[in-house]
N, CA, C and O atoms as a GROMACS GRO file, in nm:
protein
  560
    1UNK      N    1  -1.423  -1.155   0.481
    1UNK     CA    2  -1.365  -1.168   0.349
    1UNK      C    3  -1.246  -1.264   0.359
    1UNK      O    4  -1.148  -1.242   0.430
    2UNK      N    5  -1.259  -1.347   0.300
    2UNK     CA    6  -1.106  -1.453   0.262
    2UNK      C    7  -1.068  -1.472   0.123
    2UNK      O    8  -1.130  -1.471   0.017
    3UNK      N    9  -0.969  -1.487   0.151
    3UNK     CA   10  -0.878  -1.493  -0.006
    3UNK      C   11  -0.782  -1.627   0.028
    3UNK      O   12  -0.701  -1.646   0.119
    4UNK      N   13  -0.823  -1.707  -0.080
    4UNK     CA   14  -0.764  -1.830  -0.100
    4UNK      C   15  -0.656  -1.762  -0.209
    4UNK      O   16  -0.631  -1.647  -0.246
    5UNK      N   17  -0.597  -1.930  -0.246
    5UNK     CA   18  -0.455  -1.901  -0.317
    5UNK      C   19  -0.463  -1.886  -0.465
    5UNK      O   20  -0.369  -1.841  -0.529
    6UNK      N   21  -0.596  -1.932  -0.530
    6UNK     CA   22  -0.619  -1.902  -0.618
    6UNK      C   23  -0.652  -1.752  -0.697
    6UNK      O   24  -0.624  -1.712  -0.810
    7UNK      N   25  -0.733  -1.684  -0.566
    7UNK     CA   26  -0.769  -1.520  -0.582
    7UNK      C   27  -0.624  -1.490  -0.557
    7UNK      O   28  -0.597  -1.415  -0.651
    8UNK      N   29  -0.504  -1.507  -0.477
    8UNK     CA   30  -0.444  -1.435  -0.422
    8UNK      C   31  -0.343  -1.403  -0.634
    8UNK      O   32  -0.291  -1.305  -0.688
    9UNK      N   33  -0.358  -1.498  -0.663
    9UNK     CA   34  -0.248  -1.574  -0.756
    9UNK      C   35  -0.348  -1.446  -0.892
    9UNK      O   36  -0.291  -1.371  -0.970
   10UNK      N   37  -0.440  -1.456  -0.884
   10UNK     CA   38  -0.546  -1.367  -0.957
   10UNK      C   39  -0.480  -1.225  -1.008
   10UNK      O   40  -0.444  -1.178  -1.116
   11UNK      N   41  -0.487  -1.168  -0.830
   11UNK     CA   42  -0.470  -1.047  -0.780
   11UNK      C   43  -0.303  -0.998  -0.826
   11UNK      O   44  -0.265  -0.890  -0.872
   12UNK      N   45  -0.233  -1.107  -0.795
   12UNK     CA   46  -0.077  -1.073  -0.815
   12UNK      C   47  -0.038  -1.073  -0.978
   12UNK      O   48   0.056  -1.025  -1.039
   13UNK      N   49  -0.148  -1.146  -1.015
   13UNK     CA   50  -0.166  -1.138  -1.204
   13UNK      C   51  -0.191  -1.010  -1.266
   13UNK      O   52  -0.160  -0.997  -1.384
   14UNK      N   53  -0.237  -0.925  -1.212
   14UNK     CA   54  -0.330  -0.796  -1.239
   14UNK      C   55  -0.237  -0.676  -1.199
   14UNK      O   56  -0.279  -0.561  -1.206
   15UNK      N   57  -0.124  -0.702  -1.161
   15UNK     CA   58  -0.037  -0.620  -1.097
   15UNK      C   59   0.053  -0.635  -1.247
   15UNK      O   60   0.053  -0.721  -1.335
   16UNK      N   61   0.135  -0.493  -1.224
   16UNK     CA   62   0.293  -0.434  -1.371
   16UNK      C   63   0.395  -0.556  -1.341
   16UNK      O   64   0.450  -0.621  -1.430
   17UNK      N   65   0.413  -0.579  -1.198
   17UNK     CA   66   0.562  -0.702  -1.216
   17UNK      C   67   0.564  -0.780  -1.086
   17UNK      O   68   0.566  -0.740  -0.969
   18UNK      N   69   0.562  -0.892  -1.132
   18UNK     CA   70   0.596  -0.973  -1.010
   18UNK      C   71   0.630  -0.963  -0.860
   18UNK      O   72   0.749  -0.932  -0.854
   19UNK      N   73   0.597  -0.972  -0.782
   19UNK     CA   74   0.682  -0.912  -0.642
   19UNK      C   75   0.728  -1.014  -0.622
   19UNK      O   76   0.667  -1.118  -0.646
   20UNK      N   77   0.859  -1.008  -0.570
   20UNK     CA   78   0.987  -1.110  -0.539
   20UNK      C   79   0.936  -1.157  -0.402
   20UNK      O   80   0.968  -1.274  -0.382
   21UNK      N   81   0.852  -1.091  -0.283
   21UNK     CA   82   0.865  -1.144  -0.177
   21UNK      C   83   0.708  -1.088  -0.131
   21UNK      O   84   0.651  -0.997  -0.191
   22UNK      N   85   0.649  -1.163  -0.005
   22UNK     CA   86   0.516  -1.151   0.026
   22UNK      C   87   0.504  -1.139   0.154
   22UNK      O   88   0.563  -1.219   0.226
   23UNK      N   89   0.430  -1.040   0.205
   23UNK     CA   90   0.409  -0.976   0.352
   23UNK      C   91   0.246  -1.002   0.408
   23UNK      O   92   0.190  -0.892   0.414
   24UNK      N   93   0.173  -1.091   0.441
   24UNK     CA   94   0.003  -1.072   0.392
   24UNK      C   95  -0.041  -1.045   0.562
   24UNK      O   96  -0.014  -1.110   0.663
   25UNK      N   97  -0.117  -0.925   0.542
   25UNK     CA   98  -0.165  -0.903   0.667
   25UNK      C   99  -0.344  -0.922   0.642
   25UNK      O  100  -0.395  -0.881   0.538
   26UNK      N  101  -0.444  -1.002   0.770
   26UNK     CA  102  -0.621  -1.017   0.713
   26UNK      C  103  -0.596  -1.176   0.734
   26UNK      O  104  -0.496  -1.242   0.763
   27UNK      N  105  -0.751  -1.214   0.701
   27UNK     CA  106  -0.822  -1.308   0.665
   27UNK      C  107  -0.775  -1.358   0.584
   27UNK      O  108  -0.794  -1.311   0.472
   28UNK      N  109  -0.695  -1.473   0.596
   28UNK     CA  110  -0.669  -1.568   0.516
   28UNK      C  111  -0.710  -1.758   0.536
   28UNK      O  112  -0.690  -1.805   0.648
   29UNK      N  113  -0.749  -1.828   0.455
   29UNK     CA  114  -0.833  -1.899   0.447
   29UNK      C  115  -0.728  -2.015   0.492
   29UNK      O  116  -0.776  -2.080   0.585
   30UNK      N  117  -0.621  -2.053   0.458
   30UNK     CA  118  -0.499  -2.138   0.489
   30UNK      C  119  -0.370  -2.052   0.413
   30UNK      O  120  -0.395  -2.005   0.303
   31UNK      N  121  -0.241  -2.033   0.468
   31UNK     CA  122  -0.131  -2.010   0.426
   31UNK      C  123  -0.114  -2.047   0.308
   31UNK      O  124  -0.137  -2.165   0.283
   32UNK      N  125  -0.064  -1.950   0.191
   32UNK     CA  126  -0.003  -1.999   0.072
   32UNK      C  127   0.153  -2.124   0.126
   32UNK      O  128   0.223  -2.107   0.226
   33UNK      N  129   0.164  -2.212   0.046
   33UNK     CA  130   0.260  -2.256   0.044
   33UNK      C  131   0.353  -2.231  -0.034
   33UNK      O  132   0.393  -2.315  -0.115
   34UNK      N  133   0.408  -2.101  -0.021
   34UNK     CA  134   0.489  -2.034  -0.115
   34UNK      C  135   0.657  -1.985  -0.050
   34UNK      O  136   0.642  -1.935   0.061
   35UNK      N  137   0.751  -1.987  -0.078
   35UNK     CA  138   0.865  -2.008  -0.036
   35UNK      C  139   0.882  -1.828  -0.057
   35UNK      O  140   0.970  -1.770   0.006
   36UNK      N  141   0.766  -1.732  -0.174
   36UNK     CA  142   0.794  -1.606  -0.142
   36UNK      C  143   0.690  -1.537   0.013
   36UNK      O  144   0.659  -1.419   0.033
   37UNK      N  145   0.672  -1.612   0.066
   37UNK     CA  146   0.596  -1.519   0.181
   37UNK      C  147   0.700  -1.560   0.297
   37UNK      O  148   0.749  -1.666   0.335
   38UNK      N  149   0.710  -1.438   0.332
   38UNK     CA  150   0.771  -1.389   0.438
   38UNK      C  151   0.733  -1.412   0.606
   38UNK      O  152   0.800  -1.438   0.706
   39UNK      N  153   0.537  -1.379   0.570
   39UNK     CA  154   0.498  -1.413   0.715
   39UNK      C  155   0.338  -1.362   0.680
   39UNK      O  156   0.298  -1.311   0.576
   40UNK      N  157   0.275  -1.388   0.784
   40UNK     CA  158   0.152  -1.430   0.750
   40UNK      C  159   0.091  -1.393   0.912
   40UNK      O  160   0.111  -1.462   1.012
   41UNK      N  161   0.008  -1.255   0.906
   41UNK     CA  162   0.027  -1.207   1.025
   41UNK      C  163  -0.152  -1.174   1.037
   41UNK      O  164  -0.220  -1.200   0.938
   42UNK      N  165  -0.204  -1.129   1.136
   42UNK     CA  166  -0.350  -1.085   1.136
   42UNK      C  167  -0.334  -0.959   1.148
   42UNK      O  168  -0.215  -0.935   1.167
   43UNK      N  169  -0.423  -0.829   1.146
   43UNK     CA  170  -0.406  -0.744   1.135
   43UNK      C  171  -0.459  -0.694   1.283
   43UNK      O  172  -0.457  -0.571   1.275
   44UNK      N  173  -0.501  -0.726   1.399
   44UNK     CA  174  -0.427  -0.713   1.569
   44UNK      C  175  -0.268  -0.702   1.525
   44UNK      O  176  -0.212  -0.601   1.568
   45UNK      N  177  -0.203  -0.776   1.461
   45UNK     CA  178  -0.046  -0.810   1.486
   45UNK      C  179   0.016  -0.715   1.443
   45UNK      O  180   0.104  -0.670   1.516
   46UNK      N  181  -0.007  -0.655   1.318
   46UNK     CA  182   0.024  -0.582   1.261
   46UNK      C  183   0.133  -0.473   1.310
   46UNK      O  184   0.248  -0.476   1.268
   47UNK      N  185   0.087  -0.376   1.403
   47UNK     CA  186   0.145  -0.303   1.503
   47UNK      C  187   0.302  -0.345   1.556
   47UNK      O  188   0.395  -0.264   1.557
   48UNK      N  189   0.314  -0.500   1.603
   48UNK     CA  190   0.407  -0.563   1.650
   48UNK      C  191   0.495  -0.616   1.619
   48UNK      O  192   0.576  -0.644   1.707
   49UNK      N  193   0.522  -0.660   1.471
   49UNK     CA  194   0.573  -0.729   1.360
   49UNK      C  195   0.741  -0.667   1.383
   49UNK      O  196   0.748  -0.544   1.378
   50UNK      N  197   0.827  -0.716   1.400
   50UNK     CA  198   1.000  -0.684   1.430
   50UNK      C  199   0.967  -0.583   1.264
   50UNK      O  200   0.894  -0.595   1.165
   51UNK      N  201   1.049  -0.509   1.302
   51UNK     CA  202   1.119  -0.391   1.204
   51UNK      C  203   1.195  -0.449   1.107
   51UNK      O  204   1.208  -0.383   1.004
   52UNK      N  205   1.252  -0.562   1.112
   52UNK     CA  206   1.344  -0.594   1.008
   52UNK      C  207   1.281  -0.681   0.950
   52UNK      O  208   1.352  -0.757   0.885
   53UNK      N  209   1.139  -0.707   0.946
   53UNK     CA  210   1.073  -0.764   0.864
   53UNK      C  211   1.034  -0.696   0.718
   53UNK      O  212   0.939  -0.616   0.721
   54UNK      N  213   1.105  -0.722   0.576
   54UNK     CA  214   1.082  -0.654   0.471
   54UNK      C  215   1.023  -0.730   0.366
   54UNK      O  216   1.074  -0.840   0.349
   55UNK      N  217   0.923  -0.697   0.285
   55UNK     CA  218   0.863  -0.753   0.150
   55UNK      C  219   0.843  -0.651   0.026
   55UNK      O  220   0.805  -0.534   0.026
   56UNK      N  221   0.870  -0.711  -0.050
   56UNK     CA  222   0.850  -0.642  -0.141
   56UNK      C  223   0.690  -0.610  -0.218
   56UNK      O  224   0.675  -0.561  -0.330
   57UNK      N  225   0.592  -0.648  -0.134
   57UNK     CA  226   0.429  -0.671  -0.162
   57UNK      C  227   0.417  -0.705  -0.017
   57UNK      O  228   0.496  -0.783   0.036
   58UNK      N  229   0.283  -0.625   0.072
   58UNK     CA  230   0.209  -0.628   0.134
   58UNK      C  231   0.076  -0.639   0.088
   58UNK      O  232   0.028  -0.555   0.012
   59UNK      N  233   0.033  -0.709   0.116
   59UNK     CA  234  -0.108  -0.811   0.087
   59UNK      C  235  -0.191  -0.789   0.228
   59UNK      O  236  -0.174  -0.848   0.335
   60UNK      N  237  -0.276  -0.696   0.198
   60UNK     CA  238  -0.387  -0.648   0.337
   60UNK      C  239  -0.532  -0.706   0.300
   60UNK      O  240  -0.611  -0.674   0.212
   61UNK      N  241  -0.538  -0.800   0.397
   61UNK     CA  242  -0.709  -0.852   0.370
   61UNK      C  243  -0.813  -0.756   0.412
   61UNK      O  244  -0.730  -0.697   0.481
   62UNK      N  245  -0.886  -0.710   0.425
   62UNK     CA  246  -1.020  -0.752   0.492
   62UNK      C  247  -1.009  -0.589   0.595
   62UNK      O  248  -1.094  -0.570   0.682
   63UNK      N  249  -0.915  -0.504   0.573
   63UNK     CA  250  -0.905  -0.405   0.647
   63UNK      C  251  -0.984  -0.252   0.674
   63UNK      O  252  -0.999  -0.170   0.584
   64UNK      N  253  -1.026  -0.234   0.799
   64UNK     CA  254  -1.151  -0.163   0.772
   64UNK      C  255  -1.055   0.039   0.795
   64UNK      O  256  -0.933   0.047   0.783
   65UNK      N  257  -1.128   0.146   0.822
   65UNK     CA  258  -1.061   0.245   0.855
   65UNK      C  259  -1.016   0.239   1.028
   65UNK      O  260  -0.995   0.336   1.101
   66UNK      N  261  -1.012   0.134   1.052
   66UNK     CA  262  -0.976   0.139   1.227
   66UNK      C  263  -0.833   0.069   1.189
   66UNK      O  264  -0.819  -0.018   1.275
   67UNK      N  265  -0.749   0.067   1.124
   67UNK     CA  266  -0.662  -0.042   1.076
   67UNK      C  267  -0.550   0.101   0.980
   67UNK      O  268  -0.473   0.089   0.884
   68UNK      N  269  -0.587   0.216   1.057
   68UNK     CA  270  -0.486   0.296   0.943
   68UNK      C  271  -0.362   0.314   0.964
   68UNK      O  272  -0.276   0.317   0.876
   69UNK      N  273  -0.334   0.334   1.152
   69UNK     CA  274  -0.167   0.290   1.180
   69UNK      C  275  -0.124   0.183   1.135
   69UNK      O  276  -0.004   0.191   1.110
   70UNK      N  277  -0.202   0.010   1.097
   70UNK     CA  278  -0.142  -0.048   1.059
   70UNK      C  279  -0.079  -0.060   0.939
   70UNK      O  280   0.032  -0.105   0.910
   71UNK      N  281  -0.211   0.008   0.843
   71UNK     CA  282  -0.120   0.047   0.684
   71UNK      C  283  -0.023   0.150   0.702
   71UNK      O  284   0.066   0.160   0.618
   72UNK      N  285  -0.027   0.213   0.783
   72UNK     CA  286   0.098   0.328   0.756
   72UNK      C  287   0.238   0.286   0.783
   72UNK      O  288   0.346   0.325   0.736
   73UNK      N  289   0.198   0.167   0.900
   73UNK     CA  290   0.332   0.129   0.950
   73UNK      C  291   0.399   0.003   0.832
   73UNK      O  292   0.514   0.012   0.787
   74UNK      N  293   0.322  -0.088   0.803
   74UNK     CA  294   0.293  -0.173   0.684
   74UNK      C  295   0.367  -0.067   0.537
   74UNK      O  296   0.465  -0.093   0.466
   75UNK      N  297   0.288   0.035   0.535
   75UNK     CA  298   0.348   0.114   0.397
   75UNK      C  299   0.489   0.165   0.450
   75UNK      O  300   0.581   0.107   0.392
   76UNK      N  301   0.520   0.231   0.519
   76UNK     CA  302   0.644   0.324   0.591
   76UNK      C  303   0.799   0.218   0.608
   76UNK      O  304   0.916   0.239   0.576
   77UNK      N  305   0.737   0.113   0.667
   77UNK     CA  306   0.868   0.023   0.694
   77UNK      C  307   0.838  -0.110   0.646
   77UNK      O  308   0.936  -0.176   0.612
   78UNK      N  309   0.758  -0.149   0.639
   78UNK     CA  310   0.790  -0.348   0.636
   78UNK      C  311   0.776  -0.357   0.440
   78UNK      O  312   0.819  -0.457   0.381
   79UNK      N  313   0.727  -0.266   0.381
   79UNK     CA  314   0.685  -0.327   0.223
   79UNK      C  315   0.706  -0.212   0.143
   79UNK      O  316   0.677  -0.095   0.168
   80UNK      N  317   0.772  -0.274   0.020
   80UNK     CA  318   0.759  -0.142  -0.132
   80UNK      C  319   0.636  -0.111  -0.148
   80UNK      O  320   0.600   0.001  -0.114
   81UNK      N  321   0.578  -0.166  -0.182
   81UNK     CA  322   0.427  -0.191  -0.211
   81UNK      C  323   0.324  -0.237  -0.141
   81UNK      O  324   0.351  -0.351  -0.101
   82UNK      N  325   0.192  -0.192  -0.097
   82UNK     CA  326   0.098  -0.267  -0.062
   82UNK      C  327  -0.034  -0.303  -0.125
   82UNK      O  328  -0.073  -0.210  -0.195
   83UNK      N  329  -0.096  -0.381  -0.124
   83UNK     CA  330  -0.189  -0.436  -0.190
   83UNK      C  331  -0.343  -0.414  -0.087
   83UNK      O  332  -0.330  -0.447   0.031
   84UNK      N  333  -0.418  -0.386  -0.111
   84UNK     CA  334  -0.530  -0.364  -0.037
   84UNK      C  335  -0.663  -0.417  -0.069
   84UNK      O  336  -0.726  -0.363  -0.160
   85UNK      N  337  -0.701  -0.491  -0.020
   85UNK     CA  338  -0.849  -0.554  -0.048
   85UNK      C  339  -0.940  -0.540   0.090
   85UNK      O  340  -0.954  -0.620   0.182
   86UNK      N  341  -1.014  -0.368   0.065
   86UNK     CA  342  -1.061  -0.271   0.210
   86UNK      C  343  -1.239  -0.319   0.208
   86UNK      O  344  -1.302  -0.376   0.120
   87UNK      N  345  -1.269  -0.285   0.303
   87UNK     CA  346  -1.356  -0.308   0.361
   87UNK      C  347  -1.489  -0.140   0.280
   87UNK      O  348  -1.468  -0.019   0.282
   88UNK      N  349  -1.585  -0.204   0.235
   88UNK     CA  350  -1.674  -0.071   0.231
   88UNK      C  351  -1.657   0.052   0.300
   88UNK      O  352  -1.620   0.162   0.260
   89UNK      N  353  -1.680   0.025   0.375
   89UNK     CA  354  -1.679   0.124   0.522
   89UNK      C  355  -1.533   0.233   0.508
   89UNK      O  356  -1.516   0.313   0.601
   90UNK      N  357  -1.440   0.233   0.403
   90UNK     CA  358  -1.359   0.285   0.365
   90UNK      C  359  -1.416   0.452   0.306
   90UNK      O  360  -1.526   0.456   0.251
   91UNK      N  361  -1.341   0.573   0.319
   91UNK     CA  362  -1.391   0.638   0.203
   91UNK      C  363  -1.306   0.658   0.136
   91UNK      O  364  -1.202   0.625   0.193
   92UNK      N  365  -1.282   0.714  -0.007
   92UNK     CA  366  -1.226   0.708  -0.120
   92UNK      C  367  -1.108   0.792  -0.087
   92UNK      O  368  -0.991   0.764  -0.117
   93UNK      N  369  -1.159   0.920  -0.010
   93UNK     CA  370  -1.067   1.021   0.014
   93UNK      C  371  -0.958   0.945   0.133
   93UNK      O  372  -0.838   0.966   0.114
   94UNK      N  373  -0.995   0.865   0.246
   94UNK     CA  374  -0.907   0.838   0.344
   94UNK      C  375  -0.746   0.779   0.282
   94UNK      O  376  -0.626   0.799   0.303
   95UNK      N  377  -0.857   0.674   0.174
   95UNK     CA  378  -0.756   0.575   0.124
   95UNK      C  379  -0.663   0.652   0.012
   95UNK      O  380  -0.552   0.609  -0.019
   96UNK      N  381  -0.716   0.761  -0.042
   96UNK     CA  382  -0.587   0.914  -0.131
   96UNK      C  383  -0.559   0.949  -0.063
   96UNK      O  384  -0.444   0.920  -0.096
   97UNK      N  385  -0.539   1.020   0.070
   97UNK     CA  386  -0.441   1.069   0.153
   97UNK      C  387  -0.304   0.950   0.253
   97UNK      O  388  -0.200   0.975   0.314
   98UNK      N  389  -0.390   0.805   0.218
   98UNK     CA  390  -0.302   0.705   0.294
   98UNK      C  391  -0.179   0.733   0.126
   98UNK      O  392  -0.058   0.717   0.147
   99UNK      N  393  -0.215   0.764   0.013
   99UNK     CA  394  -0.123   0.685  -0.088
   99UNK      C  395  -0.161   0.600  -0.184
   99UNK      O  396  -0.083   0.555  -0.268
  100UNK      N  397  -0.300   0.568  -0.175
  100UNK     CA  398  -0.324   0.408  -0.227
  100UNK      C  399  -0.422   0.480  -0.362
  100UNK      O  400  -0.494   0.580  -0.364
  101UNK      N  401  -0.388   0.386  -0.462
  101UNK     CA  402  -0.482   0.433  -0.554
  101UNK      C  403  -0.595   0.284  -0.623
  101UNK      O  404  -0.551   0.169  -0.626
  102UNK      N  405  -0.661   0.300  -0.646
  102UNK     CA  406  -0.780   0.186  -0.737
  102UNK      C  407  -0.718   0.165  -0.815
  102UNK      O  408  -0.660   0.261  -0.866
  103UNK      N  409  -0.691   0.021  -0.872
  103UNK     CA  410  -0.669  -0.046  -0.926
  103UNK      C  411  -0.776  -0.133  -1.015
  103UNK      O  412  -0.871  -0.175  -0.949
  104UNK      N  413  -0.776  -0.164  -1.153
  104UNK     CA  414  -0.861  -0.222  -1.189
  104UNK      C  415  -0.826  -0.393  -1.154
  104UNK      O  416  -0.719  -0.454  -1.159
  105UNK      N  417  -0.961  -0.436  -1.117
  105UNK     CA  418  -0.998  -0.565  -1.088
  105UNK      C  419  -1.142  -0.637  -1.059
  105UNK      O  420  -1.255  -0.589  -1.054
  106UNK      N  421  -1.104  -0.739  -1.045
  106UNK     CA  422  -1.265  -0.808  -1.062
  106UNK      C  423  -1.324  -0.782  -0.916
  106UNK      O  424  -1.442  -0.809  -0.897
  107UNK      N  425  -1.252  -0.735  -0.821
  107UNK     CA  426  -1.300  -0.711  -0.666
  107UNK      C  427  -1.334  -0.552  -0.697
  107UNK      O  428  -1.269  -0.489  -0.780
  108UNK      N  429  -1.458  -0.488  -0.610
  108UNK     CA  430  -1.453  -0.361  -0.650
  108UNK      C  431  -1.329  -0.238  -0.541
  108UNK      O  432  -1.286  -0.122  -0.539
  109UNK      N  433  -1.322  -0.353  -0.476
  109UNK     CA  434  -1.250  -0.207  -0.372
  109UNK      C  435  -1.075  -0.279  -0.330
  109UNK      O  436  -1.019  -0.309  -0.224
  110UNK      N  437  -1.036  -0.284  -0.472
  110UNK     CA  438  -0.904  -0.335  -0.445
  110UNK      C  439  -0.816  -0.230  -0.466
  110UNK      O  440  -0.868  -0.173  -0.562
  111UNK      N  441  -0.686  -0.149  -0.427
  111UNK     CA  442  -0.660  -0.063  -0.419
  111UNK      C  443  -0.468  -0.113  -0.382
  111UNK      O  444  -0.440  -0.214  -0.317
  112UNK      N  445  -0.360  -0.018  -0.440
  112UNK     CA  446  -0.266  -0.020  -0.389
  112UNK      C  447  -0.189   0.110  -0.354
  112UNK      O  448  -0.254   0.215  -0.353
  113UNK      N  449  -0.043   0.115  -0.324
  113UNK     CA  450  -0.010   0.205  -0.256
  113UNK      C  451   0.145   0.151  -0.353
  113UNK      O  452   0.200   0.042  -0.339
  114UNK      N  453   0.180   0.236  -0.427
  114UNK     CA  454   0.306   0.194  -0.522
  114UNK      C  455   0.346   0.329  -0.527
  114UNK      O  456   0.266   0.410  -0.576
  115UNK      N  457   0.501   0.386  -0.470
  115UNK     CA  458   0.586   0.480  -0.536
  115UNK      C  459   0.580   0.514  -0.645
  115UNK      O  460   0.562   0.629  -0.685
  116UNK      N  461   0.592   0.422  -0.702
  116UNK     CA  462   0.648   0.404  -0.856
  116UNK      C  463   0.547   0.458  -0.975
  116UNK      O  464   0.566   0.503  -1.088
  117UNK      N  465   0.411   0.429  -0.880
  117UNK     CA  466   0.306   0.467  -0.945
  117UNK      C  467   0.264   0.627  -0.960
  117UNK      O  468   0.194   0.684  -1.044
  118UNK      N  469   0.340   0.681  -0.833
  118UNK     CA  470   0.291   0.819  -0.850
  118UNK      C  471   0.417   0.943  -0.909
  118UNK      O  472   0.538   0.951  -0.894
  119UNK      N  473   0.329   1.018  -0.972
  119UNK     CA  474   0.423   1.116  -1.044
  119UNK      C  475   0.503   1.189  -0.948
  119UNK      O  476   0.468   1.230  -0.837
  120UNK      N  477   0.630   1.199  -1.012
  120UNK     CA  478   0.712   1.284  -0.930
  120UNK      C  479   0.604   1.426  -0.964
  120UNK      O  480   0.526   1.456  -1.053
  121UNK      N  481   0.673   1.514  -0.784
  121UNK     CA  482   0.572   1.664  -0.814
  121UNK      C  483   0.653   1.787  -0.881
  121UNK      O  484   0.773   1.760  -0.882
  122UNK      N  485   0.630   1.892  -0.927
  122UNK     CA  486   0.731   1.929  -1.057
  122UNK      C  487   0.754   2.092  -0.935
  122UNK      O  488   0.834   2.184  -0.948
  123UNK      N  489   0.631   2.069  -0.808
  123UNK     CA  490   0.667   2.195  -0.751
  123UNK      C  491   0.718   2.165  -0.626
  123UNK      O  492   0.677   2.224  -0.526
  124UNK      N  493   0.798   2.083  -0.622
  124UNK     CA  494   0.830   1.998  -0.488
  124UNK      C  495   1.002   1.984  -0.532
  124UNK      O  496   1.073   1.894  -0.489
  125UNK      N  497   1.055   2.105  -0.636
  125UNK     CA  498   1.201   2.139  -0.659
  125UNK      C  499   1.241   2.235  -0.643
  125UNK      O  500   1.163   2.326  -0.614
  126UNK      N  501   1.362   2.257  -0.652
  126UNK     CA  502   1.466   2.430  -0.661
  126UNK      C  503   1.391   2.500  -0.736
  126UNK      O  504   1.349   2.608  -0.695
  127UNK      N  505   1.362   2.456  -0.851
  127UNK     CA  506   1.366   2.550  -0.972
  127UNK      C  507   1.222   2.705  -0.949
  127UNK      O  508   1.202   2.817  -0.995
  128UNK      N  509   1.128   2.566  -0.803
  128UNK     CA  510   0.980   2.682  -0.798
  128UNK      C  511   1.003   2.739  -0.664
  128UNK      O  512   0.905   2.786  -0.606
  129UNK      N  513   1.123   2.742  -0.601
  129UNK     CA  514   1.108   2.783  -0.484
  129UNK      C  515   1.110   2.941  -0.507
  129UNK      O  516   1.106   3.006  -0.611
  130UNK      N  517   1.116   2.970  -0.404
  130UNK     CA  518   1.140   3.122  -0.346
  130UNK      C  519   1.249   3.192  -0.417
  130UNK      O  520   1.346   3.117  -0.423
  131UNK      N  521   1.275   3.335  -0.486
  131UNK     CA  522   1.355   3.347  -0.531
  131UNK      C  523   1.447   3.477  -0.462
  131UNK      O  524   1.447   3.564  -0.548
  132UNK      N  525   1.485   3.500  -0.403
  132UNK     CA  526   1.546   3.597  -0.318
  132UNK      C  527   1.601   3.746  -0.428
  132UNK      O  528   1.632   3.846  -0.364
  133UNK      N  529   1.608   3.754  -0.544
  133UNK     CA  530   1.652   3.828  -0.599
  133UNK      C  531   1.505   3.920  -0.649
  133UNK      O  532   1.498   4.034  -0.696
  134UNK      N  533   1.410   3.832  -0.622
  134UNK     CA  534   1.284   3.906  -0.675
  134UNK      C  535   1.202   3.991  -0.582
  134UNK      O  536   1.114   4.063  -0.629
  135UNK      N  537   1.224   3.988  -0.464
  135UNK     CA  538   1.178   3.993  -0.334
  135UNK      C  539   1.136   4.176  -0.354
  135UNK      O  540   1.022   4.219  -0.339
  136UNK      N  541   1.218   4.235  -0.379
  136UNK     CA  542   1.170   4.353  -0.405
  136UNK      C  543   1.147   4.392  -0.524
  136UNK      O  544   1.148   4.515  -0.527
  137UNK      N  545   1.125   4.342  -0.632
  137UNK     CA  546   1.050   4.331  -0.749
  137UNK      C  547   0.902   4.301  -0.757
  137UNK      O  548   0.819   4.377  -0.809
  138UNK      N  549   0.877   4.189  -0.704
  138UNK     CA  550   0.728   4.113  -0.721
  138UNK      C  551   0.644   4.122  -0.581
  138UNK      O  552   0.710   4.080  -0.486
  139UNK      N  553   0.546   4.156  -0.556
  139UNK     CA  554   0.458   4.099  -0.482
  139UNK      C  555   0.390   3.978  -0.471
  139UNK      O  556   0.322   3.953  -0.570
  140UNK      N  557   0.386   3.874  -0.360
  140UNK     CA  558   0.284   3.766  -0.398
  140UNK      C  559   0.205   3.740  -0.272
  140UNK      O  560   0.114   3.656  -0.272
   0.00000   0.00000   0.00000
C-alpha cells in the first residue's frame, strides 16, 4: 500500500482540524515536501525513533497486527493523534482495545486513535466509588 501526497492531503481533509505537525510511519511513495513533517520513518524504525520526537498527527501506512508495540509506542509518546491506514489482516476488536476508532473515508480500513474523540467515563469518578458509610447497610 502507498500513499502519495495527494491521498495523504485527501485523508488530512476528512479529519475535525488541521494537525499543526506530521509524524508518518509505512510505505510511502516519495516524502511530502512539507515543512509540517517532522520525520518520515518505516515501521522496522518505529521502535527506535528518540523520545523527544513529538507530532501532533501520526500517519501509519500499511501496518499489519505484528506492528502493535509500534502503535502503542507511536500513540503513548511521539503523537496526539494517530492516523491509521491497517492492513486486512487487522481485527476490529484488536484495533478497539489499541484506542482507534473507524473513521469515515473513501479507504475502507482507515481508522484513528484521538483523545478527544472519546467520551470521558462517568464511572471512572469519586462520585461512583465505594462508599464507606454504606458498608454495613448494603450488600453488593
Amino acid at each position: 500500500m502507498q500513499l502519495d501526497d495527494k491521498e495523504l492531503d485527501r485523508l488530512l481533509a476528512s479529519l475535525d482540524r488541521k494537525p499543526e505537525s506530521l509524524l508518518i510511519l509505512g510505505a510511502i511513495g516519495e516524502a511530502p515536501a512539507r515543512e509540517s513533517v517532522v520525520g518520515v520513518f518505516s515501521l522496522q524504525d518505529a521502535l527506535s525513533i528518540d523520545d523527544a520526537v513529538r507530532a501532533d498527527l501520526g500517519v501509519v501506512i500499511d501496518a499489519g497486527p505484528e506492528h502493535v508495540s509500534s502503535l502503542a509506542r507511536l500513540r503513548d509518546i511521539h503523537c496526539k493523534r494517530v492516523l491509521l491506514l491497517a492492513r486486512d489482516s487487522w481485527s476490529i476488536n484488536d484495533l478497539l482495545g489499541l484506542g482507534f476508532q473507524r473513521i469515515p473515508a473513501d479507504r475502507p480500513h482507515v481508522f484513528i486513535c484521538d483523545p478527544d474523540l472519546t467520551p470521558p467515563r462517568d464511572w471512572n469518578n469519586a462520585s461512583n466509588w465505594a462508599h464507606p458509610e454504606n458498608f454495613d447497610k448494603q450488600r453488593w
